[in-house]
C-alpha positions as CSV (number, residue, x, y, z in Angstrom):
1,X,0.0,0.0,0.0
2,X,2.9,2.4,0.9
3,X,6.0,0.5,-0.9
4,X,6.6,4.0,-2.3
5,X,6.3,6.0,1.0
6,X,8.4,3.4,2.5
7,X,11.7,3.4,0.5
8,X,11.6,7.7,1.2
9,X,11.6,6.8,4.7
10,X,14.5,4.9,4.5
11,X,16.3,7.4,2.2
12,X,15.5,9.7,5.0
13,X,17.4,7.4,7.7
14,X,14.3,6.2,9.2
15,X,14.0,2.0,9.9
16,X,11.1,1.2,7.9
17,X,9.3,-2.1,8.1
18,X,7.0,-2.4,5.0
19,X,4.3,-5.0,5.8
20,X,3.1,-5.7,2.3
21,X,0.5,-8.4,2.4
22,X,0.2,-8.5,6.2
23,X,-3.0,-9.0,8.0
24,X,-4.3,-6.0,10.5
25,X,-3.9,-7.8,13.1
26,X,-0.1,-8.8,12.5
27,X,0.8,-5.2,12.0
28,X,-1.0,-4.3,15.0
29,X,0.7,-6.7,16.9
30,X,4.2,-6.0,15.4
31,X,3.7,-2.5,16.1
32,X,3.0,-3.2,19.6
33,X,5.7,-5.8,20.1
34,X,8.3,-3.8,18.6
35,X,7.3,-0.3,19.4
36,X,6.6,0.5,15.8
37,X,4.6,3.8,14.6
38,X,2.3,2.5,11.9
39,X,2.0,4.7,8.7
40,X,-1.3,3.7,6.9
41,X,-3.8,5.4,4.5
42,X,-6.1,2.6,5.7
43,X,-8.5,4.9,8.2
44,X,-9.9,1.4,10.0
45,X,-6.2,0.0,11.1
46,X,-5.5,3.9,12.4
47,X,-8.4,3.7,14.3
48,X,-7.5,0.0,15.8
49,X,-4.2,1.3,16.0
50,X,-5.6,4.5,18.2
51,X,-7.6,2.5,20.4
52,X,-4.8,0.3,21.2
53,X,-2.9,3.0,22.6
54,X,-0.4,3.0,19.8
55,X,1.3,5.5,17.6
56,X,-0.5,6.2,14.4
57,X,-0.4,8.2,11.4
58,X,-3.0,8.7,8.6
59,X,-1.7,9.6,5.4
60,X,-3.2,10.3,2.0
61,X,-0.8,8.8,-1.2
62,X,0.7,12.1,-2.3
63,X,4.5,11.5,-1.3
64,X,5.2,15.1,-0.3
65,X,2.2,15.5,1.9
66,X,3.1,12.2,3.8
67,X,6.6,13.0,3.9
68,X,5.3,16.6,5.4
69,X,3.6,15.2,7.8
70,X,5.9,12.7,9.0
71,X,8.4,15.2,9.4
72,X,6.7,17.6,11.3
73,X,5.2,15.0,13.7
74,X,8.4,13.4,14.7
75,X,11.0,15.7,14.1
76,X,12.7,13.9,11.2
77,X,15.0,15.7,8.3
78,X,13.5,16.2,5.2
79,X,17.0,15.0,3.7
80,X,19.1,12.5,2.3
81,X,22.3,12.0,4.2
82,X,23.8,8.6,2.7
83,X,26.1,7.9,6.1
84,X,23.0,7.5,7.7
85,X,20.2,6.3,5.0
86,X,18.8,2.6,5.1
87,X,18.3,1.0,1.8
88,X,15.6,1.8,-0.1
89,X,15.5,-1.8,-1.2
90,X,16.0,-3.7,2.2
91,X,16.0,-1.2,4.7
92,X,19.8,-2.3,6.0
93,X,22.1,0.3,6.8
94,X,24.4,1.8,4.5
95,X,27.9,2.1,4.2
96,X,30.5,4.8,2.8
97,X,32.8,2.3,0.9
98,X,36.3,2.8,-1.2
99,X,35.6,3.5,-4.6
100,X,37.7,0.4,-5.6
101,X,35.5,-1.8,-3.8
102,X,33.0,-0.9,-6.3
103,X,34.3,-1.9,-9.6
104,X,32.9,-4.1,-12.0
105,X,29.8,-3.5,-10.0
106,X,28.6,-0.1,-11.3
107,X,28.7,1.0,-14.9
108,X,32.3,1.9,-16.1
109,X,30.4,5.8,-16.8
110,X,29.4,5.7,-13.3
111,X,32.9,4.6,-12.1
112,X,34.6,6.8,-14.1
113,X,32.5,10.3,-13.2
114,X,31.9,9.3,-9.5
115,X,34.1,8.9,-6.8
116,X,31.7,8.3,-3.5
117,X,29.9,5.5,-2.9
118,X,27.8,3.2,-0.5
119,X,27.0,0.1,-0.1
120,X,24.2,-1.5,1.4
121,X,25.1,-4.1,4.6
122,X,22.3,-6.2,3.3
123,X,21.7,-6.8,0.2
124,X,25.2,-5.5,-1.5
125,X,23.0,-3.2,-4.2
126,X,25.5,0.2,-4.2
127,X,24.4,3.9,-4.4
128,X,25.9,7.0,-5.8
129,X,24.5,10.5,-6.2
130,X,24.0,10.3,-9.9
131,X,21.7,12.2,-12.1
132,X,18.4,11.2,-10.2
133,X,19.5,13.1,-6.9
134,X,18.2,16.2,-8.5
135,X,14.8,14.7,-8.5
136,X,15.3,13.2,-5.4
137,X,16.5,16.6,-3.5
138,X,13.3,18.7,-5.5
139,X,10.8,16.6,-3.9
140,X,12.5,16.7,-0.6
141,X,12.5,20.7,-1.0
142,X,8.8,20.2,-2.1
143,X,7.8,18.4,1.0
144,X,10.0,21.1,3.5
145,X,7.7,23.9,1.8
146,X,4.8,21.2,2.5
147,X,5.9,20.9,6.3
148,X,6.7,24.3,6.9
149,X,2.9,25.3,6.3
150,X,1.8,22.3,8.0
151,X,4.2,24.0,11.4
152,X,2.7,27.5,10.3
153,X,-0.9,26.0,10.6
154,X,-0.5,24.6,14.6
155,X,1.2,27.7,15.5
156,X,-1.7,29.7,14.9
């Protein structure tokens, strides 16, 4: 329901357990077992969530809005800072590596015009600020305009 929500999260730094295909009740009691916040556009599981006494947020699919909001409620940085990102992929922690570690493993363009790189403790798959970090920073930009009216809103 939120695969897409869920890999910005981890981007972000934040350890994101996406429960695709999971039963209410499993997610509710995951949540509950592991201290979890669940993240949901589904209004019924909030409200379970809610009257369980656990932390809940309702979201609507626009990725900057959720990511506002998000943000706002917990505190968390609107930015991608790789030494401390999760995988999008797997959610494992990343790691700065040496760029000789990664070649053969990247394109030859890619080795050739980049020289930092990370390296996910999980799963292996390796990152690089290459030409889609533009993208990635202008939504993150979009969603701090988004959060900044969503602050400006409670104060008043």
């Amino acid at each position: 329901m939120l695969g897409s929500l869920a890999r910005w999260l981890r981007m972000i730094g934040c350890d994101t357990l996406y429960a695709k295909g999971w039963h209410d009740s499993r997610i509710l009691e995951e949540a509950e077992s592991a201290r979890r916040i669940i993240v949901t556009r589904d209004r019924g599981l909030f409200n379970r969530a809610r009257k369980r006494g656990l932390d809940a947020v309702l979201v609507s699919d626009n990725i900057v809005e959720a990511l506002a909001l998000i943000s706002t409620k917990y505190g968390i940085p609107l930015e991608v800072a790789p030494d401390r990102s999760r995988c999008p992929v797997c959610n494992s922690p990343l790691r700065r590596t040496a760029k000789e570690e990664v070649k053969g493993r990247v394109p030859p363009r890619v080795y050739e015009h980049y020289d930092e790189f990370w390296v996910c403790s999980g799963c292996g798959q390796v990152y690089w600020r290459g030409g889609h970090w533009r993208g990635i920073e202008e939504t993150l930009k979009e969603a701090r305009r988004w959060a900044e009216k969503l602050r400006a809103r409670r104060r008043r």
